[in-house]
ChimeraX commands (.cxc) that place a marker at each C-alpha (Angstrom):
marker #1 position 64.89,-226.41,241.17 radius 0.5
marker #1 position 65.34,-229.31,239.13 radius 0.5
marker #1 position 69.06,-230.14,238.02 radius 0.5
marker #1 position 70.72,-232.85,235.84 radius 0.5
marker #1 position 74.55,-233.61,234.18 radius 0.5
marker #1 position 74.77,-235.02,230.94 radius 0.5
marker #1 position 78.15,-237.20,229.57 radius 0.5
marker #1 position 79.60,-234.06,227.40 radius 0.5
marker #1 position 80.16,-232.11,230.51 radius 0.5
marker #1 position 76.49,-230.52,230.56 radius 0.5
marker #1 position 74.66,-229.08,233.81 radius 0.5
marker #1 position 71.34,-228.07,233.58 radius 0.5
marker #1 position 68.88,-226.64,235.53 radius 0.5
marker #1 position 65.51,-225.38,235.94 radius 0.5
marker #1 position 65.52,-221.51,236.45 radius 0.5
marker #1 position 61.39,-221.24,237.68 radius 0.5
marker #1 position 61.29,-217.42,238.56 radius 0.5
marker #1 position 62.55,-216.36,234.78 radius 0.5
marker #1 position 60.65,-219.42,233.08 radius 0.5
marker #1 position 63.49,-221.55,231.32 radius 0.5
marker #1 position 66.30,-224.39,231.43 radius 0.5
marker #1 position 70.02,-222.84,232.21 radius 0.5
marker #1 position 72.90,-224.77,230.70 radius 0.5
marker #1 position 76.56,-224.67,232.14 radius 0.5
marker #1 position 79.03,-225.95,229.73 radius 0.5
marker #1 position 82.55,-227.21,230.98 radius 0.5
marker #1 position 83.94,-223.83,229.54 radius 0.5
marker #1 position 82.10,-222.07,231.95 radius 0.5
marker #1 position 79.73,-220.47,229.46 radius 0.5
marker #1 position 75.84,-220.42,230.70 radius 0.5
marker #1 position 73.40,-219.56,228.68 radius 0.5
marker #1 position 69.54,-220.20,227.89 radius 0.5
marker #1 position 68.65,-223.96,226.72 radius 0.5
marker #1 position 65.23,-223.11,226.37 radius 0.5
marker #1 position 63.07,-220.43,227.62 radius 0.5
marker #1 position 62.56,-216.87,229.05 radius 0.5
marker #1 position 59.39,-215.80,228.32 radius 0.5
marker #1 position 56.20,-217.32,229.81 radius 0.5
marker #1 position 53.82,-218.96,227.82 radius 0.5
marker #1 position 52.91,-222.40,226.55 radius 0.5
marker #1 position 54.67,-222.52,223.02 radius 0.5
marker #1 position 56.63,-225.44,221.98 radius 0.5
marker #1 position 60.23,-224.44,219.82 radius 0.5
marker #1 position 63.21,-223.83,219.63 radius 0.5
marker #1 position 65.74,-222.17,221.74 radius 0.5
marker #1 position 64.21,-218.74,223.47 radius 0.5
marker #1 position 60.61,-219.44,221.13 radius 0.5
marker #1 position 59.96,-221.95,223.55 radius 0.5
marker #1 position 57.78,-220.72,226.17 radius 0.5
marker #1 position 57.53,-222.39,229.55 radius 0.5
marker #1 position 55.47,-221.20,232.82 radius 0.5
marker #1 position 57.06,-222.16,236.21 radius 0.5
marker #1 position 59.71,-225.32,234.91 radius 0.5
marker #1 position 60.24,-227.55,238.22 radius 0.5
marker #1 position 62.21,-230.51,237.35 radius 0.5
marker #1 position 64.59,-232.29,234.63 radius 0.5
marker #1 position 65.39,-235.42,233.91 radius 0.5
marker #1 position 67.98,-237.18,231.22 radius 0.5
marker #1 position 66.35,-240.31,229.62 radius 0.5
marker #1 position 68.65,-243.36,228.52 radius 0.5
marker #1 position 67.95,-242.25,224.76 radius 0.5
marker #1 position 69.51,-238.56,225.61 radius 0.5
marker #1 position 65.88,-236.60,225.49 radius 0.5
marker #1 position 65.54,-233.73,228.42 radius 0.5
marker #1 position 62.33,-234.54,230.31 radius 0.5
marker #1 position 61.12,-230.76,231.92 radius 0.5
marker #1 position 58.49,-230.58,234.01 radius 0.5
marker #1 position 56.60,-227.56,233.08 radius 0.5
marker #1 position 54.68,-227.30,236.23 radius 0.5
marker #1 position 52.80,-223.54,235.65 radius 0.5
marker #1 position 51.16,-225.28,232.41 radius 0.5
marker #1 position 50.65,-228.74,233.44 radius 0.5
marker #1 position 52.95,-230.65,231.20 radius 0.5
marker #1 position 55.98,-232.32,230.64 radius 0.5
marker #1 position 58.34,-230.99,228.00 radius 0.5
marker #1 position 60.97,-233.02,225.86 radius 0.5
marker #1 position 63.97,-231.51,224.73 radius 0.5
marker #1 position 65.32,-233.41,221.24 radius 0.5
marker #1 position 69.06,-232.71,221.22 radius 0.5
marker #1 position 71.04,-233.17,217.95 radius 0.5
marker #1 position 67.87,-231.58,215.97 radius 0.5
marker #1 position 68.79,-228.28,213.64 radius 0.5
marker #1 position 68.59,-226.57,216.96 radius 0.5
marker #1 position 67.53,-227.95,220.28 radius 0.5
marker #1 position 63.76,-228.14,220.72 radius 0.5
marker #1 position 60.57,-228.17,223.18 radius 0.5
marker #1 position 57.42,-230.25,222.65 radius 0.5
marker #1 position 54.89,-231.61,224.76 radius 0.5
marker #1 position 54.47,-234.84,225.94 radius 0.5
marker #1 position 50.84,-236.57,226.07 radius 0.5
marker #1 position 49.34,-238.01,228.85 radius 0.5
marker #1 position 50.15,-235.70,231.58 radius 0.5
marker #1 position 47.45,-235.21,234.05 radius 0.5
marker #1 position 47.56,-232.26,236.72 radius 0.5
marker #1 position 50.64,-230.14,237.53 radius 0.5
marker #1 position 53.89,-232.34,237.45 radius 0.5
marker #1 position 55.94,-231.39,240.76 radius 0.5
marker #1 position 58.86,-233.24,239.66 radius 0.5
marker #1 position 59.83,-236.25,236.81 radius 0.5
marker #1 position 62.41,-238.97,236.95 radius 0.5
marker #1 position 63.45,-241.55,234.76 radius 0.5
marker #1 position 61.92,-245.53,234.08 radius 0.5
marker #1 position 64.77,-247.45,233.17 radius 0.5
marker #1 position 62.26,-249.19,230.56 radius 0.5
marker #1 position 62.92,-249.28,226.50 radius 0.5
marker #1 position 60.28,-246.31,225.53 radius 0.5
marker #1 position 62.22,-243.88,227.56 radius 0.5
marker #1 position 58.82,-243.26,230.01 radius 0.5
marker #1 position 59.38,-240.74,232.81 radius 0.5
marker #1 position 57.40,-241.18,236.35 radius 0.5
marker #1 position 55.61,-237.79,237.17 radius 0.5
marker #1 position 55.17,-236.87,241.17 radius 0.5
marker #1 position 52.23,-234.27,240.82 radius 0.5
marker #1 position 52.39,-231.27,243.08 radius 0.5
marker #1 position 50.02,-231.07,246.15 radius 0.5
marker #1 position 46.90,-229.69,245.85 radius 0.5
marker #1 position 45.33,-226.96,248.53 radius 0.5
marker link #1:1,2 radius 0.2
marker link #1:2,3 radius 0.2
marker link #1:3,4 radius 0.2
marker link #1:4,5 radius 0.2
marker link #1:5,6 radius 0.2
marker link #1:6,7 radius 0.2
marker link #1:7,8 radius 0.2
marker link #1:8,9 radius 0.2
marker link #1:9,10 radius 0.2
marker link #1:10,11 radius 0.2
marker link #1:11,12 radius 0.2
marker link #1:12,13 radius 0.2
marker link #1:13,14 radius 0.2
marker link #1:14,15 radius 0.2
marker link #1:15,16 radius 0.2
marker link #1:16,17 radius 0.2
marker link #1:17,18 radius 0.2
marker link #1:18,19 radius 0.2
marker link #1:19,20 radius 0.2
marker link #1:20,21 radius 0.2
marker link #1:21,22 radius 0.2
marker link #1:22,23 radius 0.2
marker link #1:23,24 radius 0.2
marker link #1:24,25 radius 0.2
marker link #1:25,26 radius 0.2
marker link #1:26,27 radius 0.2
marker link #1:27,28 radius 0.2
marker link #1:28,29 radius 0.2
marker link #1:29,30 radius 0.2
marker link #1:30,31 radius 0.2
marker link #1:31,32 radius 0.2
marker link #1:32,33 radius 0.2
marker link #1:33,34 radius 0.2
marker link #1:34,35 radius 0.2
marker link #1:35,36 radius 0.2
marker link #1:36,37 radius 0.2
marker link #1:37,38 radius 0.2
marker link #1:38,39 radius 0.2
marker link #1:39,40 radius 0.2
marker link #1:40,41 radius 0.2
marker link #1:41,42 radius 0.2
marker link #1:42,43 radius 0.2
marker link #1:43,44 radius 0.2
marker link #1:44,45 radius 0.2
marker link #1:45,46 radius 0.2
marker link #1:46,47 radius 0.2
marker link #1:47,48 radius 0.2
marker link #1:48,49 radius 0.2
marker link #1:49,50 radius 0.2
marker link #1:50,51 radius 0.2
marker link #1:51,52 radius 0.2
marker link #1:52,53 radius 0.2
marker link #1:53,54 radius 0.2
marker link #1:54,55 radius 0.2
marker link #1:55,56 radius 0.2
marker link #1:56,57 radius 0.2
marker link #1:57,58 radius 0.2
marker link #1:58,59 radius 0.2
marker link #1:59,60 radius 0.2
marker link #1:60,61 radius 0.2
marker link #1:61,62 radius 0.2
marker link #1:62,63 radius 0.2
marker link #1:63,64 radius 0.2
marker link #1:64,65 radius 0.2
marker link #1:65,66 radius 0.2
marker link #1:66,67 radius 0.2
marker link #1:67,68 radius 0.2
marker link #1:68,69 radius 0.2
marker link #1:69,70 radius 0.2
marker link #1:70,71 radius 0.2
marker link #1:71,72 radius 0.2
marker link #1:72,73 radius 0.2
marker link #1:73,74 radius 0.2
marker link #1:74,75 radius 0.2
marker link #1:75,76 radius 0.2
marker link #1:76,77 radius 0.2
marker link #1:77,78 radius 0.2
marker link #1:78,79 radius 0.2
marker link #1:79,80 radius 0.2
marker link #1:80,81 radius 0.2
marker link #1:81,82 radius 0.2
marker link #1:82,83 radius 0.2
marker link #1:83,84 radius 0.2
marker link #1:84,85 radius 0.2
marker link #1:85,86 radius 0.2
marker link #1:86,87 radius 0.2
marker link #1:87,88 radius 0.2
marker link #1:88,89 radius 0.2
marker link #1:89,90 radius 0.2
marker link #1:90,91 radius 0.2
marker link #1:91,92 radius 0.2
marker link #1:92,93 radius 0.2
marker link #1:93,94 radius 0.2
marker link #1:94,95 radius 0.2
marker link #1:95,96 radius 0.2
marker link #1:96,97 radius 0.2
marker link #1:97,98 radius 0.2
marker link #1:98,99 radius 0.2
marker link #1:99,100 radius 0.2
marker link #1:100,101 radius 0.2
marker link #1:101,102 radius 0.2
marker link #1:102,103 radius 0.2
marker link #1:103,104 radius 0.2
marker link #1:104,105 radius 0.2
marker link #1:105,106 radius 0.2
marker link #1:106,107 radius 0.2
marker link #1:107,108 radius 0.2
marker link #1:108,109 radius 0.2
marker link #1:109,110 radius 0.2
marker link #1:110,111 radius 0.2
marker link #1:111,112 radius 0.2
marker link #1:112,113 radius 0.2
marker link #1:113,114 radius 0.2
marker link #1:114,115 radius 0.2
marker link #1:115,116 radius 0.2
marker link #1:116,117 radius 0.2
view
């Protein structure tokens, strides 16, 4: 389970078994960043489909990195759009494991690839 804090008080984390990102706000309220039903759909909210998430990370421009490790991709999470987003990100090969941050200008996230049998 992949888990991260943002500045505004944030926690999320990677809830694998029901297929979405969890967010705790400093309230206490939790609800569904993105998620719930599997699939490979990129959108908004609970249209977003993911299969198996396994990681997060925050980049320095604010994007959520997910590692969507049941569809071989890593997801990007746009805050401050009309309503928070998924899409993928190229140039992803096999089934990301877990992600973490480059501190480099483009924002680039290194991807550990799961094992394979």
């Amino acid at each position: 389970m992949g888990m991260v804090s943002v500045p505004q008080g944030h926690l999320y984390f990677t809830d694998g078994q029901d297929r979405r990102v969890v967010r705790f706000a400093p309230d206490g309220a939790v609800g569904t960043l993105v998620g719930a039903t599997a699939g490979e759909v990129s959108g908004p909210g609970a249209d977003a489909r993911l299969n198996a998430p396994s990681d997060l990370c925050l980049a320095a421009d604010g994007r959520l990195f997910v590692a969507d490790q049941g569809n071989h991709c890593i997801r990007v999470v746009e805050f401050g759009t009309p309503r928070e987003s998924t899409m993928p990100v190229s140039g992803v090969v096999g089934s990301p494991a877990a992600i973490a941050p480059v501190p480099d200008a483009a924002g680039i996230v290194s991807v550990s690839p799961s094992p394979r049998p």
